[in-house]
C-alpha beads as a LAMMPS data file, in Angstrom:
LAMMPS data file: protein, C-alpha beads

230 atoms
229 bonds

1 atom types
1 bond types

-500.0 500.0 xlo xhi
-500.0 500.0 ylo yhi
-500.0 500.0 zlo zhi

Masses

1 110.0

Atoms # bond

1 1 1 -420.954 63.318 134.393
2 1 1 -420.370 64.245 130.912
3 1 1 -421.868 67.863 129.731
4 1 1 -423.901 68.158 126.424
5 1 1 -422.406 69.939 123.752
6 1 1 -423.217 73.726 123.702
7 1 1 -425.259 74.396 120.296
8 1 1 -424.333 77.126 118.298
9 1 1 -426.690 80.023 116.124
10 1 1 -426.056 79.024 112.718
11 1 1 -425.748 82.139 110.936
12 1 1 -427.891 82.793 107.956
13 1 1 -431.294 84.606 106.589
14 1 1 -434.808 83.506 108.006
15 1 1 -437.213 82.585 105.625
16 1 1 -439.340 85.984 106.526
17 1 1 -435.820 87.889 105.460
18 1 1 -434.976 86.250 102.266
19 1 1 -438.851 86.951 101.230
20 1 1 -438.494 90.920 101.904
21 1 1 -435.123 90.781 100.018
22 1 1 -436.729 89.528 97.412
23 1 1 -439.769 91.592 97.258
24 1 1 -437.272 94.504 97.379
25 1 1 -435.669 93.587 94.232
26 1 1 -438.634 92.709 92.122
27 1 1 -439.854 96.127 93.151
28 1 1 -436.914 97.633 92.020
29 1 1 -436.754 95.855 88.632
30 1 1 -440.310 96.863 88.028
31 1 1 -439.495 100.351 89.123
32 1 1 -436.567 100.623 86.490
33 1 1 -437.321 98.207 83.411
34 1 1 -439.520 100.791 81.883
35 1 1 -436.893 103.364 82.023
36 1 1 -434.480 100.536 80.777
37 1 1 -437.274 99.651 77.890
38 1 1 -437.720 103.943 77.241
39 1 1 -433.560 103.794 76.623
40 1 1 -433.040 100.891 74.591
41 1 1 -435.933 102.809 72.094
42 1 1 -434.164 105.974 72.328
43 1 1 -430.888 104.026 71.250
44 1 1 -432.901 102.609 68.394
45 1 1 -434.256 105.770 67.168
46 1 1 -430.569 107.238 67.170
47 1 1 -429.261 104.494 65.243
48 1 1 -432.430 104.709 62.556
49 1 1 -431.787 108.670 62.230
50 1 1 -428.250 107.869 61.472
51 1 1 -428.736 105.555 59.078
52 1 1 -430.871 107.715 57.666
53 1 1 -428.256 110.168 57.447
54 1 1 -426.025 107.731 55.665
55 1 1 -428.809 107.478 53.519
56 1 1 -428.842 110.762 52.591
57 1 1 -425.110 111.174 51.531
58 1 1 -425.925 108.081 49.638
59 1 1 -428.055 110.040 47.612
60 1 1 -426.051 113.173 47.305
61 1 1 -423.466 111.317 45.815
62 1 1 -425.245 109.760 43.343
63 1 1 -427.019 112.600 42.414
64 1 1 -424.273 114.506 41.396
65 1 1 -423.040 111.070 38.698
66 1 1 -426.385 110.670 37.525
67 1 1 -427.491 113.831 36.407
68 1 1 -428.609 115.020 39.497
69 1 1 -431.150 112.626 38.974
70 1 1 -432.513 110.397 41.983
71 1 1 -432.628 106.429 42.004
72 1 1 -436.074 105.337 40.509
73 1 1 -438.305 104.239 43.339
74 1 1 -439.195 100.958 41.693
75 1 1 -437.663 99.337 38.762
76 1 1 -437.854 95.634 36.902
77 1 1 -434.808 93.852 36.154
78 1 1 -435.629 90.773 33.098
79 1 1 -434.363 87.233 34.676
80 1 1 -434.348 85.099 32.031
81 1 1 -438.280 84.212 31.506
82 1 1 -438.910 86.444 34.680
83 1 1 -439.396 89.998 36.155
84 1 1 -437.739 90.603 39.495
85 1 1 -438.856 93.730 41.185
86 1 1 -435.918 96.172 42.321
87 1 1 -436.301 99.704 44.089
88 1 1 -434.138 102.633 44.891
89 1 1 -432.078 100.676 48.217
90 1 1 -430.952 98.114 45.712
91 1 1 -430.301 100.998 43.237
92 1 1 -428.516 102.949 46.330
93 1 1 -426.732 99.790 47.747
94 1 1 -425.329 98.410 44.587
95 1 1 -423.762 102.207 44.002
96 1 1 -422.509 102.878 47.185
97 1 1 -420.707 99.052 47.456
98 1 1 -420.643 97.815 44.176
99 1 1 -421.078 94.206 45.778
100 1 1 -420.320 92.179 42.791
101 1 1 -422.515 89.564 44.435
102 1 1 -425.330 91.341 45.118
103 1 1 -428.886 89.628 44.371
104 1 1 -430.939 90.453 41.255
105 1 1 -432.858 87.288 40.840
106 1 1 -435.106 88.330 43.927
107 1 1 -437.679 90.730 44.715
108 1 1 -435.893 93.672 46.682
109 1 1 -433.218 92.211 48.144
110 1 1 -432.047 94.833 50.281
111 1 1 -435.250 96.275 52.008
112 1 1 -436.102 91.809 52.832
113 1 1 -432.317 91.819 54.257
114 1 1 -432.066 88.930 51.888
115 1 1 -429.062 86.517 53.216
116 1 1 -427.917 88.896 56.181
117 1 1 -426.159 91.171 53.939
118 1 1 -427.855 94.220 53.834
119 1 1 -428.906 95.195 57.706
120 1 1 -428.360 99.066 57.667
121 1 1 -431.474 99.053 55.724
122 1 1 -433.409 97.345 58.267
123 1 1 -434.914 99.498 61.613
124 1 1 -434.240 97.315 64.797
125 1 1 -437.884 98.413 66.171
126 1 1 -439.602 97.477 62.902
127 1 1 -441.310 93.899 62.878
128 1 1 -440.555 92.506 58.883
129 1 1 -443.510 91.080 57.533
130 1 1 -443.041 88.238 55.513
131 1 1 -443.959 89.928 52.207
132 1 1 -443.280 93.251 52.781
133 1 1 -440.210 95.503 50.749
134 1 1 -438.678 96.727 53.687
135 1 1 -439.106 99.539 56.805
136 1 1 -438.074 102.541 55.001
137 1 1 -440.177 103.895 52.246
138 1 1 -439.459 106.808 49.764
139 1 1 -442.520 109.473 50.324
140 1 1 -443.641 109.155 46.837
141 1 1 -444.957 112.834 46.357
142 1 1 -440.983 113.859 46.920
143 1 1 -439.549 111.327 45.016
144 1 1 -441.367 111.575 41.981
145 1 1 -440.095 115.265 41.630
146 1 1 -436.863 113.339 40.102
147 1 1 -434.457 115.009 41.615
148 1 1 -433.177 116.743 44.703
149 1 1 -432.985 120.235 44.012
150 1 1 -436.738 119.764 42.781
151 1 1 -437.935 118.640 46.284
152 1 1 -439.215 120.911 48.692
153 1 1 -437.264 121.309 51.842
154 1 1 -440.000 120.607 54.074
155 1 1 -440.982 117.789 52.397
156 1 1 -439.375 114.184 53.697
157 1 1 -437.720 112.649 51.426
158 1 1 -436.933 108.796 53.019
159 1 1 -439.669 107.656 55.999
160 1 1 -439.595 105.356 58.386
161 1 1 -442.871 103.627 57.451
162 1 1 -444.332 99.954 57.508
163 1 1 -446.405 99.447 59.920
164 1 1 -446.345 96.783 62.673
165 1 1 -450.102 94.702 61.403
166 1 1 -451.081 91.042 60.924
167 1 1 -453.024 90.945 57.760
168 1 1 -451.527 93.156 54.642
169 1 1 -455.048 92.995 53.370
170 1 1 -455.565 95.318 56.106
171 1 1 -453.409 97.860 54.086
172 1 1 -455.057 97.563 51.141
173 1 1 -458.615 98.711 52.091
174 1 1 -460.028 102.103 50.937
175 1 1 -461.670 102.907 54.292
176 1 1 -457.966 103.728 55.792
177 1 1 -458.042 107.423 56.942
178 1 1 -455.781 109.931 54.237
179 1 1 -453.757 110.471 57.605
180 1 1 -452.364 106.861 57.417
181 1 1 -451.194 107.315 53.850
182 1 1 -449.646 110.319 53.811
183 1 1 -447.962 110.021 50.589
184 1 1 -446.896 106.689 50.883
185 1 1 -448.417 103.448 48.197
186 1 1 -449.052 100.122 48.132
187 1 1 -448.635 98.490 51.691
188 1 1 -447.472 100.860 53.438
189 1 1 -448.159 104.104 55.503
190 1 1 -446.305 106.149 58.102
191 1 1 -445.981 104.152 61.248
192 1 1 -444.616 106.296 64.133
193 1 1 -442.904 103.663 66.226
194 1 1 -439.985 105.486 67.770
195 1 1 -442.126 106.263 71.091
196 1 1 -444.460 108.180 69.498
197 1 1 -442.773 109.554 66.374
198 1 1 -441.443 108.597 62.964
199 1 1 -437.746 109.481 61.652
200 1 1 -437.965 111.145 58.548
201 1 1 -434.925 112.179 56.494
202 1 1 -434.740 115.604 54.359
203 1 1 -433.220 117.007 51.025
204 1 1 -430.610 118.726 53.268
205 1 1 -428.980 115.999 54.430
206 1 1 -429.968 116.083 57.891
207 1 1 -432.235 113.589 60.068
208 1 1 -434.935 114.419 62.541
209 1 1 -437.668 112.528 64.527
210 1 1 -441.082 114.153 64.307
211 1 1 -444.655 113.863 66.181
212 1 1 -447.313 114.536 64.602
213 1 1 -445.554 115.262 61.337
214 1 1 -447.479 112.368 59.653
215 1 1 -450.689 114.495 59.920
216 1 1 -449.482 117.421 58.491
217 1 1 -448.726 115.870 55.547
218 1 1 -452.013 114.188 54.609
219 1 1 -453.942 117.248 55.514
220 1 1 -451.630 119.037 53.049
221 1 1 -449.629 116.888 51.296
222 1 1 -446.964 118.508 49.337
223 1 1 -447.094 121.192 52.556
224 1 1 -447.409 124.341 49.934
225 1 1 -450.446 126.673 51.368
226 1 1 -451.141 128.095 48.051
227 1 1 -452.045 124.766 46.106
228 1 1 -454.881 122.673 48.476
229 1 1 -454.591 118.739 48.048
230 1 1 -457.160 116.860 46.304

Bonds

1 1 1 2
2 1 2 3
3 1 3 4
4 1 4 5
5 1 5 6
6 1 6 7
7 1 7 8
8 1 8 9
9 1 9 10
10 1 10 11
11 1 11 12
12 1 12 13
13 1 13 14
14 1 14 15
15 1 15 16
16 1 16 17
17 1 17 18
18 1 18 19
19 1 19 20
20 1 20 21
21 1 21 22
22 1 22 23
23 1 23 24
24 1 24 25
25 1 25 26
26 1 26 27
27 1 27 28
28 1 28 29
29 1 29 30
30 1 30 31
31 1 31 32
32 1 32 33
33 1 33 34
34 1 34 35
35 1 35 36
36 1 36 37
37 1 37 38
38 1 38 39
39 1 39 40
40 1 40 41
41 1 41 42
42 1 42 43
43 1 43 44
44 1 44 45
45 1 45 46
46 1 46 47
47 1 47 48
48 1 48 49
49 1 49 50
50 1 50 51
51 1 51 52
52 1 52 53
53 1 53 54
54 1 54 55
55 1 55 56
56 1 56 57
57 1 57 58
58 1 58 59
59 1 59 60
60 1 60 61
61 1 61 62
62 1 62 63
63 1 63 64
64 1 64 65
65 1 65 66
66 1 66 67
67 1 67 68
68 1 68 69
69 1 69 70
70 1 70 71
71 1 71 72
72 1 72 73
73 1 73 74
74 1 74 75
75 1 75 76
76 1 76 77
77 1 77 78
78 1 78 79
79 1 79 80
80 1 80 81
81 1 81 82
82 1 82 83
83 1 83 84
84 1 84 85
85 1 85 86
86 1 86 87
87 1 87 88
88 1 88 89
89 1 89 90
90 1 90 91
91 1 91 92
92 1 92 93
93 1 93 94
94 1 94 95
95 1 95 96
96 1 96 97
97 1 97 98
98 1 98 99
99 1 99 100
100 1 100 101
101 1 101 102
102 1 102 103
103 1 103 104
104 1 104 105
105 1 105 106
106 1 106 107
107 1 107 108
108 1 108 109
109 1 109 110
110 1 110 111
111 1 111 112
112 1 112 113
113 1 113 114
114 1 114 115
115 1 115 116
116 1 116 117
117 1 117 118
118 1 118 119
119 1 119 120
120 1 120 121
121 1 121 122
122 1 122 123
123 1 123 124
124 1 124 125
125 1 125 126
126 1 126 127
127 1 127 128
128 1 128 129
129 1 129 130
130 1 130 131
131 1 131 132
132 1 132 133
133 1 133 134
134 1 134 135
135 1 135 136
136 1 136 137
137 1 137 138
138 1 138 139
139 1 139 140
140 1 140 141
141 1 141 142
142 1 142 143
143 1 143 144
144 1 144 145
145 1 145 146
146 1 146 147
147 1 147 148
148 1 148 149
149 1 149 150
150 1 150 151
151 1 151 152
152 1 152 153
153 1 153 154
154 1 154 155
155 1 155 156
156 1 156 157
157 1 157 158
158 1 158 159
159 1 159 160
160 1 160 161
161 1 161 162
162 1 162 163
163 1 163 164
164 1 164 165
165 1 165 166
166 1 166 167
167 1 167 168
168 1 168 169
169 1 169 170
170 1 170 171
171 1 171 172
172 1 172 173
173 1 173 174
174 1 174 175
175 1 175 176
176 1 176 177
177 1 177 178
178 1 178 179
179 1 179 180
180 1 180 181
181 1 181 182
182 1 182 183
183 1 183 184
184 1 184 185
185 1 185 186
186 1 186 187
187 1 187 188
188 1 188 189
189 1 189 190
190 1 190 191
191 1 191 192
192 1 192 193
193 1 193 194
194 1 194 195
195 1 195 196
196 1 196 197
197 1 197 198
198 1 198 199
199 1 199 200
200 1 200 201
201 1 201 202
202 1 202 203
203 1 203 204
204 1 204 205
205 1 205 206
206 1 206 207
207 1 207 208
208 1 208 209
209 1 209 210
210 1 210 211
211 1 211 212
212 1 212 213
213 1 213 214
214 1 214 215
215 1 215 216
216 1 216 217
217 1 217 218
218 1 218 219
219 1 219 220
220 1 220 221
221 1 221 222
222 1 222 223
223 1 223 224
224 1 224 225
225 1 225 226
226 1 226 227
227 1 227 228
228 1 228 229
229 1 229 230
């Protein structure tokens, strides 16, 4: 009489097991992507305030070949029959790489990122609007002191700023609170999107995140106790 085959426990998870493994995981992953998410804006801001930085050496050196003058904030540059609208990156970029094909028949080239060329003035955790002049704005109230031995060395010279909306009308009205303005024109206004902050960069070269700054100035704008704002 011929015996039956012995049939061997195959080895391998039970459908109960491979469903707590997997809970496990997702638990994890929910546990750490916010601490992933909190990092990879840190690294952002770091890069931004560095940039900044850059900026600011930018500006020291050409200060001291232009009279000690600073870059005009805006300027027009005559196209044949039309008017192309330049600002102080394109003034900055063109002096720091003399890029003999660098873009004057568009509207700021550099702050739109026009062709891929000019991404150190672009912040990775800004969202570009389609018609906007870039993420970082010149606070106008320092700027149009002319120089930088004329700016006050509280005041911020370079801001992080444009802020993240879906309608620039929405920037335009005249029922936005002075805190949203804080020295800035036109469309756009201190947006603090580096977890809570904005990166602001200052006459002495250096770079800082701030809280709360953005307040301070439109309460007192030019931050000099002795002369209120208007």
């Amino acid at each position: 009489m011929r015996q039956r085959p012995i049939k061997r426990a195959t080895l391998g998870f039970t459908l109960i097991e491979l469903l707590v493994v997997i809970a496990i995981i997702s638990l994890l992953i929910s546990i750490l992507t916010p601490s992933l998410s909190r990092a990879r804006q840190q690294a952002k801001s770091v890069v931004c305030l560095t940039r900044l930085s850059e900026f600011m050496k930018g500006l020291t050196a050409y200060s001291s070949d232009h009279a000690f003058q600073l870059p005009p904030a805006t300027y027009a540059v005559e196209q044949g029959s039309a008017v192309v609208r330049h600002g102080w990156a394109e003034a900055l970029y063109y002096y720091v790489y003399q890029d003999d094909d660098f873009d004057h028949t568009v509207d700021y080239p550099v702050m739109r990122n026009d062709r891929g060329r000019y991404d150190l003035w672009e912040c990775k955790e800004g969202r570009p609007l389609s018609n906007s002049t870039g993420h970082y704005r010149v606070y106008e109230l320092s700027w149009g002191r002319g120089s930088l031995d004329a700016v006050k060395h509280r005041l911020p010279l370079i801001v992080d700023a444009n802020p993240d909306v879906t309608d620039t009308e929405d920037l335009l009205r005249s029922d936005i609170p002075r805190e949203h303005l804080a020295g800035l024109v036109g469309e756009a206004y201190i947006d603090e999107r580096h977890y809570g902050g904005a990166n602001y960069s200052f006459n002495d070269g250096h770079a800082e995140r701030r809280t709360g700054f953005k307040e301070e100035l439109a309460e007192d704008w030019d931050l000099d106790p002795d002369t209120p704002n208007q």
